[in-house]
ZAMARGU-4260 file (C-alpha; in steps of 0.2 Angstrom, whole numbers, plus 5000, padded with zeros to 4 digits):
<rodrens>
0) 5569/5172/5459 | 5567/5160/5474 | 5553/5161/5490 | 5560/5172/5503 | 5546/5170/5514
5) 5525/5169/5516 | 5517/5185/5525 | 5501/5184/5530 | 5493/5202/5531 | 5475/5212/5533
10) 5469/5225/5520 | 5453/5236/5522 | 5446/5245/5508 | 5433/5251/5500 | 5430/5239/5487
15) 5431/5223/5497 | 5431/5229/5517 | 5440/5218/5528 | 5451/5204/5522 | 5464/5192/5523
20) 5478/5191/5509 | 5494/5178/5511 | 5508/5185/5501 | 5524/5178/5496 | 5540/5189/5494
25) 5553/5185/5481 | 5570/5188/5481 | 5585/5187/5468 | 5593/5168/5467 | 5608/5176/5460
30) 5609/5188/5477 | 5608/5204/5469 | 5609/5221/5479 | 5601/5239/5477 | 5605/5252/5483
35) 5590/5262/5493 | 5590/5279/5504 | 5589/5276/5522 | 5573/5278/5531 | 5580/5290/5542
40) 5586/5300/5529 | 5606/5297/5531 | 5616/5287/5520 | 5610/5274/5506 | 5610/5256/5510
45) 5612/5239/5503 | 5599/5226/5500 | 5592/5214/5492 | 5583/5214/5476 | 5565/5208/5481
50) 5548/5207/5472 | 5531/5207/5480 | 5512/5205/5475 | 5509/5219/5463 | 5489/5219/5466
55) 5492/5221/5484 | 5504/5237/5480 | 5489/5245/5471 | 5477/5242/5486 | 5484/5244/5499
60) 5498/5258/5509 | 5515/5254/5510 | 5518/5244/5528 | 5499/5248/5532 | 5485/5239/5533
65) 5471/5254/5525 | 5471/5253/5507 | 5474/5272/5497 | 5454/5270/5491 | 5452/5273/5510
70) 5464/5286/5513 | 5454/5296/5499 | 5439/5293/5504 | 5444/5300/5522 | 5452/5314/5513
75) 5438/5320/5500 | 5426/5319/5515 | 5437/5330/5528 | 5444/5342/5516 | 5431/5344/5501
80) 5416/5340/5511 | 5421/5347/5528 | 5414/5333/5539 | 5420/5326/5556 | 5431/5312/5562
85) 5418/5305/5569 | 5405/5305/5554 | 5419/5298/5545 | 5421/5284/5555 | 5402/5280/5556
90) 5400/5279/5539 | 5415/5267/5534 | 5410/5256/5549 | 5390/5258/5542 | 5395/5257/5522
95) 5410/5248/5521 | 5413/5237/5538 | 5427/5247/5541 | 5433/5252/5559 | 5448/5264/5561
100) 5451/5275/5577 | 5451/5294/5577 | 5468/5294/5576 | 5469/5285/5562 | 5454/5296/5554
105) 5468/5312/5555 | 5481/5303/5552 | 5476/5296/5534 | 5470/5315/5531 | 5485/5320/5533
110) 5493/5308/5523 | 5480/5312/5508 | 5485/5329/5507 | 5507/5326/5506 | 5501/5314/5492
115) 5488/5325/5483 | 5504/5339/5485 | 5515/5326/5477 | 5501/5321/5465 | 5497/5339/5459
120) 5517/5344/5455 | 5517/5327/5448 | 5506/5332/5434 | 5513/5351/5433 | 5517/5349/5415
125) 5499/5343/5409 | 5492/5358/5419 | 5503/5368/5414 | 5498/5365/5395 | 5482/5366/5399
130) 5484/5383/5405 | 5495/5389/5389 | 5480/5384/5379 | 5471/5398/5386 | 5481/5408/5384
135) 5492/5409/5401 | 5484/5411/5418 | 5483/5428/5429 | 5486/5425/5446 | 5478/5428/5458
140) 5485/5430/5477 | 5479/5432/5495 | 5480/5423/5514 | 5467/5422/5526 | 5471/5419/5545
145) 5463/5422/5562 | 5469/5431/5577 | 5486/5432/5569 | 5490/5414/5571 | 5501/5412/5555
150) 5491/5414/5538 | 5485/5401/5525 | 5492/5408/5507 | 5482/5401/5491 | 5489/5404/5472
155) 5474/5407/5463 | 5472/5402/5445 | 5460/5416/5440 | 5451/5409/5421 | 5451/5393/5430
160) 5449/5393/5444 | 5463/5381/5452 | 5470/5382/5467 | 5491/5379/5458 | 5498/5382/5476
165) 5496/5386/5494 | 5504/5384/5511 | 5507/5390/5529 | 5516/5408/5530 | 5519/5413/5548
170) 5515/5432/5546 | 5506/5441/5530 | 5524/5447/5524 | 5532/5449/5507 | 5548/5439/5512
175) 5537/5423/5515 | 5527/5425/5501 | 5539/5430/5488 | 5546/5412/5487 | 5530/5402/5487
180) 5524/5415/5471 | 5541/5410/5464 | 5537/5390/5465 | 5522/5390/5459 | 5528/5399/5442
185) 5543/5387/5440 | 5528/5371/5441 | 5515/5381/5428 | 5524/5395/5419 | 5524/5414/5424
190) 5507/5421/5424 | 5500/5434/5410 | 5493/5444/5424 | 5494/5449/5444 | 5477/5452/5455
195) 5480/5456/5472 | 5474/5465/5485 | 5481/5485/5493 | 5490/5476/5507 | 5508/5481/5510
200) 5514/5463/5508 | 5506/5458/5492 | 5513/5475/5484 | 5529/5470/5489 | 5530/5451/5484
205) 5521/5455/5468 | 5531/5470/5463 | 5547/5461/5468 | 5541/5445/5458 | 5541/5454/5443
210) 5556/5462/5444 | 5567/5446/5447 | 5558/5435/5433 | 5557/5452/5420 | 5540/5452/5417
215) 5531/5462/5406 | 5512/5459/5414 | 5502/5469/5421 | 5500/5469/5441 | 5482/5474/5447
220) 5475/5481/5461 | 5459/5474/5467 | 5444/5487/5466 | 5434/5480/5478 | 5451/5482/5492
225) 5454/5499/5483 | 5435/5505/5487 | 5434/5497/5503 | 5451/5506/5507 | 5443/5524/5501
230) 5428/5519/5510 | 5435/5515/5526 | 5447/5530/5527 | 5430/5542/5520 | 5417/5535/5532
235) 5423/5527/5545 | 5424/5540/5561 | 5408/5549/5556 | 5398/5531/5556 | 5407/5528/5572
240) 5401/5542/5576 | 5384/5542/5571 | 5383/5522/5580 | 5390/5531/5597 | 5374/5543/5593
245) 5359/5532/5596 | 5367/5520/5609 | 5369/5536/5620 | 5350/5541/5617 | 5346/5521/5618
250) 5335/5526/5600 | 5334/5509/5593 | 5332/5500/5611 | 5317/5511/5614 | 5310/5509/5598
255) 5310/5489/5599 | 5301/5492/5617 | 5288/5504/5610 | 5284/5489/5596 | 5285/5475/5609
260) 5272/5485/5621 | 5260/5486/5605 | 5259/5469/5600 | 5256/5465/5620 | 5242/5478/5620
265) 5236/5469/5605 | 5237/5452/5610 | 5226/5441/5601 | 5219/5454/5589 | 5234/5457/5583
270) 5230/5447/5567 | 5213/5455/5562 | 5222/5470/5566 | 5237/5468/5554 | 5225/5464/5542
275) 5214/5478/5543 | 5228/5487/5543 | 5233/5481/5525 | 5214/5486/5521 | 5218/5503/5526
280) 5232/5505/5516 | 5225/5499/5500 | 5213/5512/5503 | 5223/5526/5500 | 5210/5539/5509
285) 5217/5560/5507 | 5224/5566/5523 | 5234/5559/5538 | 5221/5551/5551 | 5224/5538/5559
290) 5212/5522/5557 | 5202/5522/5572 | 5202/5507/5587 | 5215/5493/5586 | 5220/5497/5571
295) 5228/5513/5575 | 5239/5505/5585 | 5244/5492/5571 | 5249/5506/5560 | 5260/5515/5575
300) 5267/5499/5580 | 5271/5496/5558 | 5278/5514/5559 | 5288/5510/5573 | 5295/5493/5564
305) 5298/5500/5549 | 5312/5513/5555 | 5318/5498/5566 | 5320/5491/5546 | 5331/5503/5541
310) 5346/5488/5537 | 5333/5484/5522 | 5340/5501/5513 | 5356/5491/5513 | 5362/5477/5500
315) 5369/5466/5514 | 5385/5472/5507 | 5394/5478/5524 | 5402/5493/5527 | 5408/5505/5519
320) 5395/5499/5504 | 5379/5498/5518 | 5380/5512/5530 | 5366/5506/5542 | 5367/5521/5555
325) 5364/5534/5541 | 5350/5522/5534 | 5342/5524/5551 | 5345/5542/5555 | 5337/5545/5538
330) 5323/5532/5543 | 5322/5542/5560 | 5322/5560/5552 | 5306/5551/5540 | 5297/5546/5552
335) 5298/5558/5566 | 5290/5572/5551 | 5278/5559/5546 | 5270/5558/5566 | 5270/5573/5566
340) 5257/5574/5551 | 5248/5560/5558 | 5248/5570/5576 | 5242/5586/5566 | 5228/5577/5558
345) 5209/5577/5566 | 5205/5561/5577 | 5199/5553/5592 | 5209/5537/5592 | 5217/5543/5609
350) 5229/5528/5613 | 5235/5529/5594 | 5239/5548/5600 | 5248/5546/5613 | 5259/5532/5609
355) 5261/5543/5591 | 5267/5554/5603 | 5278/5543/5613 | 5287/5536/5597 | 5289/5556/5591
360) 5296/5557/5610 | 5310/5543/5607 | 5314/5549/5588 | 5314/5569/5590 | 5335/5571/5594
365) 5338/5565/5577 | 5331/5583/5574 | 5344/5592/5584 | 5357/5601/5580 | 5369/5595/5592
370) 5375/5583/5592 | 5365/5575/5578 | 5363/5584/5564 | 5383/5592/5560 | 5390/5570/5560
375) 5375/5565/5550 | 5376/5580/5539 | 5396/5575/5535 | 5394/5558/5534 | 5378/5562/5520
380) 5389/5573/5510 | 5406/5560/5511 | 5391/5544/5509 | 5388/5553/5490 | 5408/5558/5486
385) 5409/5538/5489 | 5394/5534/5480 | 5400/5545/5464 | 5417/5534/5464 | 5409/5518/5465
390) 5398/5523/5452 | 5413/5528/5442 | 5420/5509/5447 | 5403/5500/5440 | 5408/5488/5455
395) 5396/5475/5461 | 5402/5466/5477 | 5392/5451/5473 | 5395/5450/5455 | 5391/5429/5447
400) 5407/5424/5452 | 5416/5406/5455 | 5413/5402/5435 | 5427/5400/5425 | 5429/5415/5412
405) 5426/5416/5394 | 5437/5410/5381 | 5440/5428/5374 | 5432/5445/5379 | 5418/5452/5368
410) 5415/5471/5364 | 5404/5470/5376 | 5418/5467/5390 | 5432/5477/5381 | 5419/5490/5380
415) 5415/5492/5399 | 5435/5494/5403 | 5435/5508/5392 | 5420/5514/5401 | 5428/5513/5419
420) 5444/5521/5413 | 5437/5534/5406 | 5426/5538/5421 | 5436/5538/5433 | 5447/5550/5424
425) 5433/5561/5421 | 5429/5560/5439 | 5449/5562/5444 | 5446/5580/5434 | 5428/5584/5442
430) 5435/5582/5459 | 5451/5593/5456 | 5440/5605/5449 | 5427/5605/5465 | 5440/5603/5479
435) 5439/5620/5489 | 5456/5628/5490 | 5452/5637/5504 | 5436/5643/5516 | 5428/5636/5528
440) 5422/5620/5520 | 5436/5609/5526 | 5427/5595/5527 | 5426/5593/5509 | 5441/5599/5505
445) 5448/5584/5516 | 5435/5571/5509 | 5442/5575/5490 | 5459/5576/5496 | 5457/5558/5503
450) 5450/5551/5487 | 5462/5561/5475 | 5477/5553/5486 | 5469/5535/5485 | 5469/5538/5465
455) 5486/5545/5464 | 5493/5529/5473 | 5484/5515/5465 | 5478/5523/5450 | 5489/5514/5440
460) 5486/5495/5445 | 5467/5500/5442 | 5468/5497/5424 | 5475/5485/5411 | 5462/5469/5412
465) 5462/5467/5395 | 5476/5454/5390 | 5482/5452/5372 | 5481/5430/5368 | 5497/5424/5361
470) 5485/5417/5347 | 5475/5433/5343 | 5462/5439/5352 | 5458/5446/5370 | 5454/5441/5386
475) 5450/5450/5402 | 5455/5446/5420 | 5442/5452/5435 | 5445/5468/5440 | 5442/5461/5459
480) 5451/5447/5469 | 5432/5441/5475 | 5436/5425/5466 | 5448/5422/5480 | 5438/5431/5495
485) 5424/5420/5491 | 5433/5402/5491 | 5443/5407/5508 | 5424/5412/5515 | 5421/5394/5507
490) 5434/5386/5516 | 5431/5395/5533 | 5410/5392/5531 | 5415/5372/5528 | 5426/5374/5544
495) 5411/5381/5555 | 5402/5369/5549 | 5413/5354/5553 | 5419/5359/5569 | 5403/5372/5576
500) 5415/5385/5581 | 5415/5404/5576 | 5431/5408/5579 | 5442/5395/5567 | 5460/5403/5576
505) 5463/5382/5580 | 5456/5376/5565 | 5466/5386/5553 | 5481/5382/5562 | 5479/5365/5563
510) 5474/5365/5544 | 5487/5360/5532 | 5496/5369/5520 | 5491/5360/5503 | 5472/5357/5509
515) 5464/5370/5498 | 5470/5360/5484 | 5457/5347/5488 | 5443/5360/5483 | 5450/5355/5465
520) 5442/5341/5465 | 5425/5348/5464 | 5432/5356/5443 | 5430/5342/5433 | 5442/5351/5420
525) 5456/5347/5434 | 5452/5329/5439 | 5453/5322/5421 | 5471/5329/5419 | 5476/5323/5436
530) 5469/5307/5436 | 5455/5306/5424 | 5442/5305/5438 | 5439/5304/5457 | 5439/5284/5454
535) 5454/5284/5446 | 5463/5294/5461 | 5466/5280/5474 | 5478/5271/5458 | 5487/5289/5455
540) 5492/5288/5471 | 5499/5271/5471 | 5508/5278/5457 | 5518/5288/5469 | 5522/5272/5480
545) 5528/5262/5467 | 5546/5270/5464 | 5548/5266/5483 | 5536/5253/5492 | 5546/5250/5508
550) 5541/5269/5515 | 5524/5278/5511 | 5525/5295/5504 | 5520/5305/5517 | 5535/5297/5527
555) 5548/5300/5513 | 5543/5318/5514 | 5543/5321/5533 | 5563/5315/5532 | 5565/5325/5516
560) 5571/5344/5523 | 5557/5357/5521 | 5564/5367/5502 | 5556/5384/5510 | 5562/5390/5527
565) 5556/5404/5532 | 5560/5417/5545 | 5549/5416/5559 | 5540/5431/5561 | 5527/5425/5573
570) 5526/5432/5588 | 5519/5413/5597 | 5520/5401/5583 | 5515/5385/5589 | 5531/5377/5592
575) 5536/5389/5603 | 5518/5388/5613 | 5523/5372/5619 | 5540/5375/5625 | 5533/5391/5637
580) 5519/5382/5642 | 5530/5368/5649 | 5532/5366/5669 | 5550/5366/5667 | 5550/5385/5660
585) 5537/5391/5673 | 5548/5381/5686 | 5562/5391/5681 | 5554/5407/5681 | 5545/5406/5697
590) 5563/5401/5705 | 5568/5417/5697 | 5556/5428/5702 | 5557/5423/5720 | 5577/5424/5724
595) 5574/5439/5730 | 5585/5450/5714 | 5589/5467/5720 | 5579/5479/5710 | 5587/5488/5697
600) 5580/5501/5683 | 5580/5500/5665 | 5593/5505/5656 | 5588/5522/5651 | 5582/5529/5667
605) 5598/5523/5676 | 5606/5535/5663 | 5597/5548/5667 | 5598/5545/5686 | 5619/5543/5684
610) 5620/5562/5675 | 5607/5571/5684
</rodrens>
């Protein structure tokens, strides 16, 4: 090897900040040639054989000047920690003396995911062994979107909570995801189990998956989407209903005017007040009267607030689990017989009377036949059929999730899954048997009907947690895709949080494909098989540079074509938003629109028009 020439270049890292290095390049004396790929993609090409500085190669990005411990540490903060460009910047120029633009800030975040992709399929084999060693992995499957902007699908490695795969889809549909199900399982193995949801897409997809790799596994439908589904369809039109109610009568609006008028009719006493009150109820005195004096209007105002609590009979589950407008009908119908024993009983605290009497004026149409007591009435009686299934499920919508699962399933475990089946067959039979054939009670007949048809058509994915272990013994797999639910509500909870918007439609576009596989980061079962520790990452990457250090990674994959095309489904993905948006479209319509076209009819209308 002789001198070629002496380059001086600037590195930035983490470990030594800003510096200065002068490196010599080497090249053959003999004049050997390699062949390489062209950076374009195209044809390979001829060059010399050359040698660099081999500690530079490990610090710092091919042809950059930012070494790959910054590109993680920009990655791990963005994507795991969900903080802003600019919080990133301050803290490398604060800790580390480190100045990048914003641009720079993106464009190393997108680098770090293409080489965490690369770095994750890299060490599919050891994954993959770790998984076997439990036994096989269910899978779990869903995608999350907003505003129907293309949808983020995640591969979900149930016992172990990995994320093995995800990417962009354009639209939730079985022909976009059936191919992305398909690579995950030729990287770690076919699952030993499906968990998905009730939606038409992931029916598909899974079903189809099986077919084609001729499983034997049982696919599983979710029973938290399967009660929401039974819920929704139950409950839905008479809570609308019930909601339409007590806007029209302004029930909830007057009541929070009746407490606001009491606490201003308190004013400053309205502490000794409360706190007789509190003596007045520890009491426990026979009868109805009121407490005379200010603290009669403290315990009207505390009736008043407490149908205005109704959403505590709830378990801040959301519908159809929580039904707050039956809570507060029921809170309603409560109260409005409780003032009128407190009206009945003997007294002469006459402000406490009359405003009993205006809060008795505000809650008396709950009473009333019409129109609130037939909606109220059905929507009780379909609350209880709902109530008797979900019992029959033992679900709990916010079970101790987010933990990996035991190694094997006690008899506890195996126990409960004899249970459910068990009770929902018995319930299958009970609602068979009390389903009116005929009458007048239709309703019911229509609410059984409803539930008996949900259990017909997924009956079968409801059952079959328990999995048989290659090496004896049994494990089970959640009977809910909640795993999932809550690390997308994770995901779009970190987003919020970075960018302070509610509606994430940009963010989850602009978000890449592979960036929930950063939140594996956080498993420390996963680190040490990928790298052996978040310290250890930066050299992994370089790993991936070293077969090739004239282009990065991330380059070598934007020439490489895309493996997975799909058929754009999207009614305005984003590459077509900014060809209609251009001026050269809208100058060609507007030129369109203004020749002055003769007007003509559509097509089937001048049919008609021509045979008439």
């Amino acid at each position: 090897m002789r001198v070629r020439k002496t380059l001086r270049r600037t590195g930035q890292t983490l470990e030594h900040g800003v510096f200065r290095a002068c490196e010599t390049e080497w090249v053959c004396g003999h004049g050997c040639h390699q062949e390489v790929a062209s950076s374009a993609g195209g044809a390979p090409k001829t060059v010399a054989v050359t040698q660099r500085s081999e500690m530079l190669a490990q610090l710092l990005l091919p042809r950059r000047a930012v070494g790959y411990s910054v590109m993680t540490f920009v990655g791990v903060q963005r994507f795991l920690h969900h903080r802003q460009r600019e919080d990133i910047r301050a803290t490398l120029d604060a800790e580390h003396g480190i100045r990048l633009s914003s641009g720079e800030i993106s464009a190393l975040a997108h680098d770090f995911v293409v080489s965490l992709e690369a770095l994750h399929q890299t060490r599919a084999p050891q994954l993959k062994a770790a998984l076997d060693q439990d036994g096989g992995w269910p899978m779990h499957i869903d995608a999350t979107g907003e505003t129907g902007r293309g949808a983020l699908l995640v591969v979900y490695a149930g016992w172990r909570r990995w994320v093995l795969g995800s990417g962009k889809i354009p639209t939730e549909r079985a022909d976009a995801i059936l191919p992305r199900l398909h690579r995950v399982a030729d990287h770690f193995g076919p699952p030993c189990a499906i968990m998905r949801d009730l939606g038409r897409a992931m029916i598909e997809s899974s079903r189809d998956f099986v077919a084609q790799r001729a499983l034997k596994i049982p696919v599983l439908g979710c029973h938290f989407h399967f009660l929401k589904d039974v819920g929704k369809d139950l409950l839905e039109t008479g809570h609308d209903q019930l909601r339409a109610l007590f806007r029209r009568f302004e029930i909830r609006g007057q009541l929070r005017a009746l407490a606001r008028d009491l606490g201003r009719q308190l004013g400053a006493e309205i502490g000794g007040a409360r706190t007789q009150f509190e003596d007045w109820l520890a009491q426990r005195t026979p009868g109805h009267a009121l407490p005379d004096g200010g603290v009669g209007l403290a315990a009207v105002r505390a009736l008043t607030q407490w149908v205005l609590d109704s959403p505590a009979d709830g378990h801040d589950e959301g519908f159809p689990f929580d039904l707050p407008y039956l809570d507060l009908w029921r809170r309603c119908r409560t109260a409005l017989r409780a003032v009128e024993a407190f009206l009945d009983a003997p007294g002469n605290n006459v402000k406490a009377h009359k405003t009993l009497d205006r809060l008795h004026r505000i809650v008396d149409p709950v009473r009333s036949q019409v129109p609130f007591q037939r909606p109220a009435a059905v929507l009780d009686a379909r609350a209880r059929l709902f109530a008797e299934l979900r019992q029959a499920l033992r679900l709990r919508i916010k079970p101790p999730a987010h933990e990996p699962a035991a190694a094997f399933a006690d008899a506890s475990a195996l126990g409960e899954l004899q249970d459910i089946h068990q009770a929902v067959e018995t319930l299958t039979a009970s609602l068979q048997a009390r389903r009116p054939e005929r009458g007048p009670a239709q309703n019911a007949r229509q609410a059984i009907a409803l539930i008996l048809d949900h259990l017909e058509r997924h009956g079968p994915s409801l059952a079959g947690h328990a999995i048989p272990l290659p090496g004896g013994g049994t494990r089970v797999v959640d009977r809910t895709n909640l795993a999932l639910e809550g690390f997308f509500g994770g995901v779009k909870q970190g987003e919020r949080r970075r960018s302070g918007r509610k509606p994430l439609t940009q963010d989850l576009e602009n978000l890449p494909g592979g960036a929930p596989l950063a939140t594996n980061l956080d498993k420390p079962d996963y680190v040490a098989i990928l790298c052996g520790g978040l310290d250890h990452l930066p050299a992994a990457f370089a790993e991936l540079d070293a077969v090739d250090r004239r282009r990065a990674l991330p380059v070598r994959k934007r020439a490489a074509p895309d493996e997975l095309q799909d058929i754009v489904s999207a009614s305005l993905p984003t590459a077509d938003r900014y060809l209609i948006r251009s001026d050269d479209l809208r100058q060609r319509v507007l030129a369109a629109a203004r020749s002055r076209a003769p007007h003509r009819l559509p097509s089937g209308k001048r049919r008609a028009a021509t045979e008439g």
